[in-house]
LUMGUVO-727013 format. One line per field, with one value per residue (C-alpha): residue number from 1; x, y, z. Coordinates in nm, 4 decimals, always signed. Layout:
nr	c(NUM / ...)
X	c(X / ...)
Y	c(Y / ...)
Z	c(Z / ...)
***
This chain:
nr	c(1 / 2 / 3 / 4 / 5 / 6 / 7 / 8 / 9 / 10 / 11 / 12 / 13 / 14 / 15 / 16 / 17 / 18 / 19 / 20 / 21 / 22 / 23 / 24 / 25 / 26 / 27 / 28 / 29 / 30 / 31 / 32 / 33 / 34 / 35 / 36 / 37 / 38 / 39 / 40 / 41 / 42 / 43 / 44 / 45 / 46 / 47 / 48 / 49 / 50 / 51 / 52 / 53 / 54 / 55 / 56 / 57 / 58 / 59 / 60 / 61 / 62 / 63 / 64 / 65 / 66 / 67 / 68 / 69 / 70 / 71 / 72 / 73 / 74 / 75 / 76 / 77 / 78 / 79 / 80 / 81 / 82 / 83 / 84 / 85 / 86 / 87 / 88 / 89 / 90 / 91 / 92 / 93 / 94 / 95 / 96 / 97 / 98 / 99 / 100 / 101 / 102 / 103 / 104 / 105 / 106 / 107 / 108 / 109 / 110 / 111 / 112 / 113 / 114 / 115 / 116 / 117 / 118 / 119 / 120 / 121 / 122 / 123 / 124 / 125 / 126 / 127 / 128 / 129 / 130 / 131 / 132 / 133 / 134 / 135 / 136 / 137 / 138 / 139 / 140 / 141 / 142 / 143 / 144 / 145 / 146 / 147 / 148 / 149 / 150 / 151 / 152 / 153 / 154 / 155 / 156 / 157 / 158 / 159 / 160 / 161 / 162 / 163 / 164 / 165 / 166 / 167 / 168 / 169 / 170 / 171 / 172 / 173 / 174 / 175 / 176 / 177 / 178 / 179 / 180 / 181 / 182 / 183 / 184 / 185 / 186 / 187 / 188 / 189 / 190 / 191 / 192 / 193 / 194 / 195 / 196 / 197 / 198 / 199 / 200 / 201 / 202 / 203 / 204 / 205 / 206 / 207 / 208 / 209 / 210 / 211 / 212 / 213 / 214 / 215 / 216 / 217 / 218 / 219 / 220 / 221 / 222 / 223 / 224 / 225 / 226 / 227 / 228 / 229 / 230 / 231 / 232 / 233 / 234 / 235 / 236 / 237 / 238 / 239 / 240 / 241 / 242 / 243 / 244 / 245 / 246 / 247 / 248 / 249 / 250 / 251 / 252 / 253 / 254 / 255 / 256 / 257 / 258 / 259 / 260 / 261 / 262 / 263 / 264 / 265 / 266 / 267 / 268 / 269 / 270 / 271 / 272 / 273 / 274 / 275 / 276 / 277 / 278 / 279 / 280 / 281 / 282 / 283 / 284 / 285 / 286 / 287 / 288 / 289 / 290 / 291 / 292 / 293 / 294 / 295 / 296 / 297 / 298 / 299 / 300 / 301 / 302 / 303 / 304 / 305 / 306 / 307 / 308 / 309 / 310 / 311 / 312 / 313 / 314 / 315 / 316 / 317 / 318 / 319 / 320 / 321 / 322 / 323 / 324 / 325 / 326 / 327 / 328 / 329 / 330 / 331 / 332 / 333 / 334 / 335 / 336 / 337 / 338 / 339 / 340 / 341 / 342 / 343 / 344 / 345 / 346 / 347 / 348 / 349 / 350 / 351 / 352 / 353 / 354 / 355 / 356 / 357 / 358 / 359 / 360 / 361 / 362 / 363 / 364 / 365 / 366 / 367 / 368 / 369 / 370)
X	c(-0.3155 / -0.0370 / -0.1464 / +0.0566 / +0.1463 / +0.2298 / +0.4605 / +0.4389 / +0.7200 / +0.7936 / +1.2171 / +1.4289 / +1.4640 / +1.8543 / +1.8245 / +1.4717 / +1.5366 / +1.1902 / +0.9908 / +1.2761 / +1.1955 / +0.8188 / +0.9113 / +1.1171 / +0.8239 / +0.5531 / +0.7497 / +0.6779 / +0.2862 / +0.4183 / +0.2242 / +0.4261 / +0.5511 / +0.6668 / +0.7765 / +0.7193 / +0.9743 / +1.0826 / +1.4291 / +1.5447 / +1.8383 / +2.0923 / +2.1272 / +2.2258 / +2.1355 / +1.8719 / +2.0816 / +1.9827 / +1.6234 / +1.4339 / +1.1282 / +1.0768 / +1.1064 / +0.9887 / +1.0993 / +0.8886 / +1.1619 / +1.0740 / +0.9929 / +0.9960 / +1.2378 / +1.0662 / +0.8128 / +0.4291 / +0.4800 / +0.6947 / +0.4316 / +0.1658 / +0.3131 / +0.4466 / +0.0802 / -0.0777 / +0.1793 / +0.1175 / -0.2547 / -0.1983 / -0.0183 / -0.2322 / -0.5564 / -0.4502 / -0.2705 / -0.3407 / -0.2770 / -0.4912 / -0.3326 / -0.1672 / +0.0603 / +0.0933 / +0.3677 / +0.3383 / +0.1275 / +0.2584 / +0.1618 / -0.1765 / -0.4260 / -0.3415 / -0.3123 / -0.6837 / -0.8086 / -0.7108 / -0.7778 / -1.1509 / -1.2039 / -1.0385 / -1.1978 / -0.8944 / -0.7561 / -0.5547 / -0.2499 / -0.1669 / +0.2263 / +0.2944 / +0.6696 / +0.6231 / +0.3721 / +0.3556 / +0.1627 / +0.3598 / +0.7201 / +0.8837 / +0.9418 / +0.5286 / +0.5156 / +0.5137 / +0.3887 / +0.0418 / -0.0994 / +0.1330 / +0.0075 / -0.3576 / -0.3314 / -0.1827 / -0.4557 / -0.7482 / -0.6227 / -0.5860 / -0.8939 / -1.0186 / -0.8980 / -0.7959 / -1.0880 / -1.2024 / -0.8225 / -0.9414 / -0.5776 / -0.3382 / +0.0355 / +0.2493 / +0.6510 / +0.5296 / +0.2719 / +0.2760 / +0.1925 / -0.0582 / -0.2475 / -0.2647 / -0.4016 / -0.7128 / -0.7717 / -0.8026 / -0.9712 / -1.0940 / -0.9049 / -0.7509 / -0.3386 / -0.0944 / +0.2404 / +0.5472 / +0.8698 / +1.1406 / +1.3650 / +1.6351 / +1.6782 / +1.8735 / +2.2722 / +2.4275 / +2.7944 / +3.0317 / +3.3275 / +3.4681 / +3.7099 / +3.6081 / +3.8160 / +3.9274 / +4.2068 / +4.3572 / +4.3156 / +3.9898 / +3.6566 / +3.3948 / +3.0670 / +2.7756 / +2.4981 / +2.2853 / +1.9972 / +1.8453 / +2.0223 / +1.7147 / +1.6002 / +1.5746 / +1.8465 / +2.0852 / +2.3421 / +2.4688 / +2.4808 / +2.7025 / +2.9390 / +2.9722 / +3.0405 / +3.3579 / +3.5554 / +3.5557 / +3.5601 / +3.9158 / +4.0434 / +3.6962 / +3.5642 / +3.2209 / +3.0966 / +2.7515 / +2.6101 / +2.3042 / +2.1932 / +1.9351 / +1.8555 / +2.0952 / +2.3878 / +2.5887 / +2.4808 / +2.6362 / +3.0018 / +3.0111 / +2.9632 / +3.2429 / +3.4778 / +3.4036 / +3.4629 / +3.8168 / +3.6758 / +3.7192 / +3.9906 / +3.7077 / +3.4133 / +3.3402 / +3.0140 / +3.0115 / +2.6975 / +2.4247 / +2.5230 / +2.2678 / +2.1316 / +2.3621 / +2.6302 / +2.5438 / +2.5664 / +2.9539 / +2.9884 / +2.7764 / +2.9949 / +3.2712 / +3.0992 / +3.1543 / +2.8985 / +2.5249 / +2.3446 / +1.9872 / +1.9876 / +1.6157 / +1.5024 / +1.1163 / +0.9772 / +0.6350 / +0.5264 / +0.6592 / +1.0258 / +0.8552 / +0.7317 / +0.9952 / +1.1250 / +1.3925 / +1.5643 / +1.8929 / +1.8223 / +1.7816 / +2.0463 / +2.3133 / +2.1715 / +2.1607 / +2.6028 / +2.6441 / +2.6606 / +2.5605 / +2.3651 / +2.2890 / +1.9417 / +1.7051 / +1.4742 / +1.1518 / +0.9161 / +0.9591 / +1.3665 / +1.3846 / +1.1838 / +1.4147 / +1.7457 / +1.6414 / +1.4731 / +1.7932 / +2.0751 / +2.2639 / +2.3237 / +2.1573 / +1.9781 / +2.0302 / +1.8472 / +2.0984 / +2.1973 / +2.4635 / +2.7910 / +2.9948 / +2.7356 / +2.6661 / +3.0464 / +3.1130 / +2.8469 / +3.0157 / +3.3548 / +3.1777 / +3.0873 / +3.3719 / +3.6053 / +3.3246 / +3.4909 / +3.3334 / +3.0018 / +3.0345 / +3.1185 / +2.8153 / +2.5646 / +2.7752 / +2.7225 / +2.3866 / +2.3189 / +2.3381 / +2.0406 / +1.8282 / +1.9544 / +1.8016 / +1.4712 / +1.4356 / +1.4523 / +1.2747 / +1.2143 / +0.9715 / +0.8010 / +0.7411 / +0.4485 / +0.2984 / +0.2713 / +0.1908 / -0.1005 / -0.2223 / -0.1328 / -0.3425 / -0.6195 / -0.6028 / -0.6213 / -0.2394 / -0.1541 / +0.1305)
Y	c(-3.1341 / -2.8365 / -2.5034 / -2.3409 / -2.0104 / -1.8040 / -1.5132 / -1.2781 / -0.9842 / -0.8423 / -0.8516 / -1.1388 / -1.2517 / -1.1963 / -0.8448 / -0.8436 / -0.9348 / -0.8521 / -1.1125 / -1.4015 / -1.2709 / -1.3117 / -1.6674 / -1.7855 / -1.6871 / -1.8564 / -2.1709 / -2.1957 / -2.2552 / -2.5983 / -2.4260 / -2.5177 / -2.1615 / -2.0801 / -1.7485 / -1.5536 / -1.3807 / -1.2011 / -1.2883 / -1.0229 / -0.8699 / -1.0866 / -1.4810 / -1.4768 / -1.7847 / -1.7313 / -1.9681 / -2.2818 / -2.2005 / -2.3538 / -2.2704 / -2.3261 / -2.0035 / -1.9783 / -1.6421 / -1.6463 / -1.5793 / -1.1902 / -1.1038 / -0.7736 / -0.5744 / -0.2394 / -0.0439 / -0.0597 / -0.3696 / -0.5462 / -0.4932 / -0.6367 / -0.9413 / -1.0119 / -0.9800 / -1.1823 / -1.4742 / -1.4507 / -1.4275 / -1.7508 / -1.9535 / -1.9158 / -1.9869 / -2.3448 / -2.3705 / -2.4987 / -2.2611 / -2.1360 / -1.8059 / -1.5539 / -1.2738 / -0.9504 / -0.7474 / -0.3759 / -0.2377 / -0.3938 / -0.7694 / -0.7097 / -0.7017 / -1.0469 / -1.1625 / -1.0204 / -1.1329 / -1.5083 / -1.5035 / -1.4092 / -1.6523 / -1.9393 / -1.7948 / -1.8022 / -1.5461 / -1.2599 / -1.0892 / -0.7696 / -0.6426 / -0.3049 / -0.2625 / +0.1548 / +0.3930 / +0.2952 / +0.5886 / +0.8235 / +0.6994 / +0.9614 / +0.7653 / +0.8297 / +1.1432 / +1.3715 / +1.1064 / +1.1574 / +0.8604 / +0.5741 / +0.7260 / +0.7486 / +0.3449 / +0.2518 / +0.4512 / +0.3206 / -0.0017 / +0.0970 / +0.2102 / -0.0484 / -0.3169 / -0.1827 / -0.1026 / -0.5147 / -0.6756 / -0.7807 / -0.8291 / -0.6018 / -0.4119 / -0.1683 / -0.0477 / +0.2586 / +0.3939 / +0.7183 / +0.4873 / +0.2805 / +0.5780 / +0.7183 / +0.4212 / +0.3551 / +0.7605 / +0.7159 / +0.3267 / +0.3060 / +0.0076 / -0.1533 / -0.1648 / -0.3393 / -0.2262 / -0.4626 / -0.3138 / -0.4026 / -0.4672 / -0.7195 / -1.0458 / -0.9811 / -1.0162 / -0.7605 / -0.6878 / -0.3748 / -0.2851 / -0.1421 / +0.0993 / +0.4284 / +0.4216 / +0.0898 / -0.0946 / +0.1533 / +0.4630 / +0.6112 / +0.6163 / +0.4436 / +0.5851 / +0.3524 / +0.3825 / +0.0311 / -0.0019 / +0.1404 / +0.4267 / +0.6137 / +0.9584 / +1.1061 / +0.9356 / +1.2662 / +1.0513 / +1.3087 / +1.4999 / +1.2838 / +1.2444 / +1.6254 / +1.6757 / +1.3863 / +1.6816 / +1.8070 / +1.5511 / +1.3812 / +1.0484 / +0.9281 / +0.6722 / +0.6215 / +0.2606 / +0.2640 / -0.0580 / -0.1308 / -0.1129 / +0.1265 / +0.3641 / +0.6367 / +0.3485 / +0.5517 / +0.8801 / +0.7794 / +0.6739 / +0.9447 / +1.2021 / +1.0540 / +0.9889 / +1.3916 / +1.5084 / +1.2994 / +1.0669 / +0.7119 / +0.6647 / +0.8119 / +0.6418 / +0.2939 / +0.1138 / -0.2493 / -0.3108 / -0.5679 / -0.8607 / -1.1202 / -1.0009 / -1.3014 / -1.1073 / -0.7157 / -0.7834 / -0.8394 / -0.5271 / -0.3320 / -0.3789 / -0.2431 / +0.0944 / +0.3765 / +0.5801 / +0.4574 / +0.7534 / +0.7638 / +1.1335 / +1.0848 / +1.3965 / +1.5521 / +1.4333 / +1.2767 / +1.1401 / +0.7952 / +0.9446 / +1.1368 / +0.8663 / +0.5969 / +0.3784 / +0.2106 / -0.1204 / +0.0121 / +0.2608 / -0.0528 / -0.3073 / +0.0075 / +0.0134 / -0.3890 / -0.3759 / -0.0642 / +0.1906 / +0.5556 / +0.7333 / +1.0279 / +1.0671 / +1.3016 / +1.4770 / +1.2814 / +1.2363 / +0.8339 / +0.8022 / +1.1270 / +0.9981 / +0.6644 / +0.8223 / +1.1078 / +0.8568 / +0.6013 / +0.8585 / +0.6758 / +0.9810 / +1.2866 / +1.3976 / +1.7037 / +1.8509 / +2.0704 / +1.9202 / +2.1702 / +2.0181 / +2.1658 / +2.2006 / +1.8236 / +1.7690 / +2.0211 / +1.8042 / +1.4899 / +1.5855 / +1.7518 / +1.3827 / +1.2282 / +1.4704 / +1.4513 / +1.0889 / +1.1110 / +1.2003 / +0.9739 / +0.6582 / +0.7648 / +0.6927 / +0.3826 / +0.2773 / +0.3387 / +0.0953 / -0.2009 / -0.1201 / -0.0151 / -0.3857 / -0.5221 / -0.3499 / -0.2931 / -0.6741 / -0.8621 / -1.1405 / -0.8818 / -0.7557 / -1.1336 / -1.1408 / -0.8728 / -1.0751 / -1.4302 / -1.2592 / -1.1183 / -1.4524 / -1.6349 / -1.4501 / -1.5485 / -1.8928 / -2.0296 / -2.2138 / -2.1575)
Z	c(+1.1125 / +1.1458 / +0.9791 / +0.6530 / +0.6874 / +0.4200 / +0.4269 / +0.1118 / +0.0278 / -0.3032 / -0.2120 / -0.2488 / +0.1226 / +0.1357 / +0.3515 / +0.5113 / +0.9055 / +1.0089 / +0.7999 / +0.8974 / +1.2503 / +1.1768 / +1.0247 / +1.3338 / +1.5631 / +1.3605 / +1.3941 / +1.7431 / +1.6784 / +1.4822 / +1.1912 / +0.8205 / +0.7594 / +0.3435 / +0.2553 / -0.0458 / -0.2032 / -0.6073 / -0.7661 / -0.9387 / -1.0234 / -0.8033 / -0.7558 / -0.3795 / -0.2277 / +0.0433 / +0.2400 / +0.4788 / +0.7099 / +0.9563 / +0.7149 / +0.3745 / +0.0937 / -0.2552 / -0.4716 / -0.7919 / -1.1228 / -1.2379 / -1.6254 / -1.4800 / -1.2181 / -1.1732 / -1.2145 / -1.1659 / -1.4188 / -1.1616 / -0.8874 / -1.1652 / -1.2423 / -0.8886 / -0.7384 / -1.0267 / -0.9673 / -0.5934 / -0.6610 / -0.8817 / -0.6573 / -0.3914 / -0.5639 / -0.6302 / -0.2871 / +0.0487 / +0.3492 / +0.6853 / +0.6914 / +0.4477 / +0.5796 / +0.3378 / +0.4097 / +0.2398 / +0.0426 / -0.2430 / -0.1739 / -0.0428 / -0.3565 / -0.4371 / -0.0501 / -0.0090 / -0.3186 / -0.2593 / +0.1501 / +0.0389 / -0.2544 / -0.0207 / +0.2496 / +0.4619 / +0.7330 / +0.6171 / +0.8369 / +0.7226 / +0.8407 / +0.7253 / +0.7880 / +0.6212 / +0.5398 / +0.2538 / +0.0316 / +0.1756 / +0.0415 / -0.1064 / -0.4259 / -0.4436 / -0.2673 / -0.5701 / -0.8334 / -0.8726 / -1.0432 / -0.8877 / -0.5381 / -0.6603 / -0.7521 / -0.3925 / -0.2164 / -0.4274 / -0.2853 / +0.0390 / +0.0655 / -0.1114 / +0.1368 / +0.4343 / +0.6486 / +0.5784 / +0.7349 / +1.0944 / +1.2109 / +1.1444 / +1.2699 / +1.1793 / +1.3082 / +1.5235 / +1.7246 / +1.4748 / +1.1962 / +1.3663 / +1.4885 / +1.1660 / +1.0187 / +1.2657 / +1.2124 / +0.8287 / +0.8116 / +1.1617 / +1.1995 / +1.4864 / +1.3710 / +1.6617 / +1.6649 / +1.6690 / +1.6495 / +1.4245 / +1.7003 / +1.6674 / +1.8749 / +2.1455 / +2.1356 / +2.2704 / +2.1602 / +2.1044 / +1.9819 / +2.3725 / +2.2476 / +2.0957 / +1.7630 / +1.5908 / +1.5268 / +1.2452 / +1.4286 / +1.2876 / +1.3849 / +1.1220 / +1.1042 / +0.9389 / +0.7360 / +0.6963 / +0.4664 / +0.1110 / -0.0915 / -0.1633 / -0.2158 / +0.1265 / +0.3564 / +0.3958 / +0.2206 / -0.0358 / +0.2503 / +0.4830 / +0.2184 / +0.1587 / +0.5379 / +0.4913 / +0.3223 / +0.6746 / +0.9338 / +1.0235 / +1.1148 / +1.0133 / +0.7599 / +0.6461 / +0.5565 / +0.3415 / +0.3576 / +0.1385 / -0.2484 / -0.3832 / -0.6429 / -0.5946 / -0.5774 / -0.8690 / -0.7924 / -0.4782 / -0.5985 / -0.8550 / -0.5906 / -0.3944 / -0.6986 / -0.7750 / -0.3905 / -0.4129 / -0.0954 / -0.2268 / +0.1121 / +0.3022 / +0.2101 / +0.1328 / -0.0384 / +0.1389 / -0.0793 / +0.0203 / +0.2720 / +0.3806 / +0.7237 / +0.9171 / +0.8197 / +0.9130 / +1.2913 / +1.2387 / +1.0545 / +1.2293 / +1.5594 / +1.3716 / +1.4080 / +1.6438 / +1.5355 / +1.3467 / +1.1255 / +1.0326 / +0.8876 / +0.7005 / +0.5487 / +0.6200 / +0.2419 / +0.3228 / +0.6782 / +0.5643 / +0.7198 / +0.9249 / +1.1506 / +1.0622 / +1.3124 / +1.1109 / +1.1723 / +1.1436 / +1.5078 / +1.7021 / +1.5170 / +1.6198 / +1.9678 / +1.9389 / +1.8456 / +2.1582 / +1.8671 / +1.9879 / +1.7078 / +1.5270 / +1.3887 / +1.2752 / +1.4909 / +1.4043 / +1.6646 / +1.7132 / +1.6658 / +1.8765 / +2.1259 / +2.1410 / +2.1724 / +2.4636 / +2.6665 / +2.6938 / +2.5973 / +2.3142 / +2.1000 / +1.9928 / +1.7144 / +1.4585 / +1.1849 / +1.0186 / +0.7054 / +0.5534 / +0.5385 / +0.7174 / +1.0191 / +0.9725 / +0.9778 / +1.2985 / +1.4392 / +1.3761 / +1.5183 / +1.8586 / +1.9029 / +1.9063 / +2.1233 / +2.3810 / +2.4759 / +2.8406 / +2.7082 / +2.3833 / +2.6695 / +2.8630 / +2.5336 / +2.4482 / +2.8076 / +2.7816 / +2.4821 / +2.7096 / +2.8678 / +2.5702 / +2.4321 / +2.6776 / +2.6507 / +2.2688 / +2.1800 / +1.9558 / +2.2521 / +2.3934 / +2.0754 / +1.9895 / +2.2852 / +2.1081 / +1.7393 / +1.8868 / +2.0734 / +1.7242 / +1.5392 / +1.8336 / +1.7521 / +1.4236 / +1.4575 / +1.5394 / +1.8491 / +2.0649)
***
């Protein structure tokens, strides 16, 4: 009899590579694999999968009441399911994943794709934070198997719970493409940002440095909470030919646009160690599309872009620096070649075909068979 497998998130499956990733790999044990998902504000189709997906239909859509209901359905449906294994990504789906495995007596996988307490949306909210440790703490030092996005992270973890924590990389599969020439077909280079438009992203600060950068167009791709903050900004600063908001696009289609890029930023600020030791998707899906980056000077992106030499990283955040920055890059066209040259390489090495060894070993262990 094949195993069920399944796959709990609190988003609604349109955007979230890794856990499709996850999915596709659990599919090779012949186990039935479902994932768990929250409609909310948009009805996006989740589109046509090789594995089956369920998003339970939200009363609420934020708030420590969303994160309520959403683990009290998930607790729910799993009490009066059948499954072998139940995968809790974040922080957020893990009470009820817990609570369930151990009444049903059934093995528990925990994937924590962030640090989760140390968001800055929690950073400086005292009781919200106090709730997520409690339940941390609660449940964390009991989850046999267990992995995280960096080593920073993981280390962290087993320092705090005494817990063995694996780490699997969000790295994408591999299919390496580029856009060859440096600037595209209307002149102007296009520098991307991909992912959430949050507190802490150095986005109002990219825009800012557009006043001075030339023959350059920023795409934002993403949703998040500072969406409006966002386009007022750029409606104030007179940028709307300058900057663009692509919104979000189902992760099938991101590949396409990301190749249109000439240059990929991940500018995270320093608020809380969540940033601090991020590893984001978006580094390895520019290096994945031969996009040379600019990223902050955090200890596991930093360490990424010195040791293949796709871009460089800077910390200075003033505008104008940011923007003198910016330009620097792209008149150094022998050096700028050099890091896009250099992407191939890291392509080939940051792939999710090799990070897959790593998560079939830990789902092995847990009773799937490959």
């Amino acid at each position: 009899m094949e195993k069920r497998v399944y796959i709990a998130v609190t988003n609604d499956l349109i955007t979230d590579n890794r856990v499709h990733k996850v999915a596709q790999s659990l599919l090779k044990s012949n186990a039935e694999v479902i994932l768990l998902g929250a409609k909310k504000y948009q009805n996006m189709l989740v589109g046509k999968r090789q594995y089956a997906t369920k998003r339970f239909a939200m009363i609420f859509k934020k708030s420590f009441l969303f994160y309520a209901e959403y683990n009290i359905r998930l607790f729910l449906f799993l009490l009066f399911r059948k499954f072998d294994i139940i995968v809790a990504n974040d922080l957020d789906t893990l009470l009820a994943s817990y609570c369930a495995s151990l009444l049903r007596r059934k093995k528990i996988v925990y994937d924590s794709h962030e640090f989760f307490t140390e968001v800055p949306e929690l950073v400086n909210r005292k009781f919200p934070r106090r709730v997520w440790l409690l339940i941390e703490k609660l449940i964390l030092p009991h989850i046999q198997f267990a992995y995280t996005v960096s080593e920073s992270i993981a280390n962290t973890y087993q320092k705090l719970y005494n817990i063995e924590m694996k780490v699997v990389k969000n790295f994408p599969l591999y299919n390496y493409g580029s856009n060859d020439s440096i600037e595209t077909k209307n002149g102007q280079n296009q520098i991307l940002y991909q992912g959430a438009l949050n507190v802490g992203r150095g986005l109002e600060q990219m825009i800012d440095a557009m006043q001075f950068i030339e023959n350059v167009h920023f795409k934002i791709i993403g949703d998040g909470d500072l969406i409006n903050k966002l386009k007022n900004q750029v409606k104030e600063k007179k940028l709307e030919n300058k900057v663009s908001f692509k919104g979000r696009i189902p992760f099938q289609e991101l590949t396409i646009e990301t190749q249109k890029a000439n240059l990929g930023i991940a500018l995270e600020e320093n608020i809380g160690l969540n940033y601090y030791y991020a590893l984001p998707n978006k580094l390895f899906d520019y290096i994945q599309s031969g996009v040379p980056v600019l990223v902050s000077p955090f200890p596991e992106m930093q360490k990424i872009v010195n040791k293949y030499e796709i871009g460089t990283v800077y910390d200075h955040k003033e505008p104008k620096m940011l923007a003198k920055k910016i330009n620097e890059i792209f008149r150094l066209k022998n050096r700028y070649q050099k890091w896009k040259n250099n992407t191939r390489k890291a392509a080939k090495e940051l792939c999710w075909e090799k990070e897959e060894k790593i998560l079939i070993d830990i789902y092995t262990k847990a009773g799937l068979k490959f």
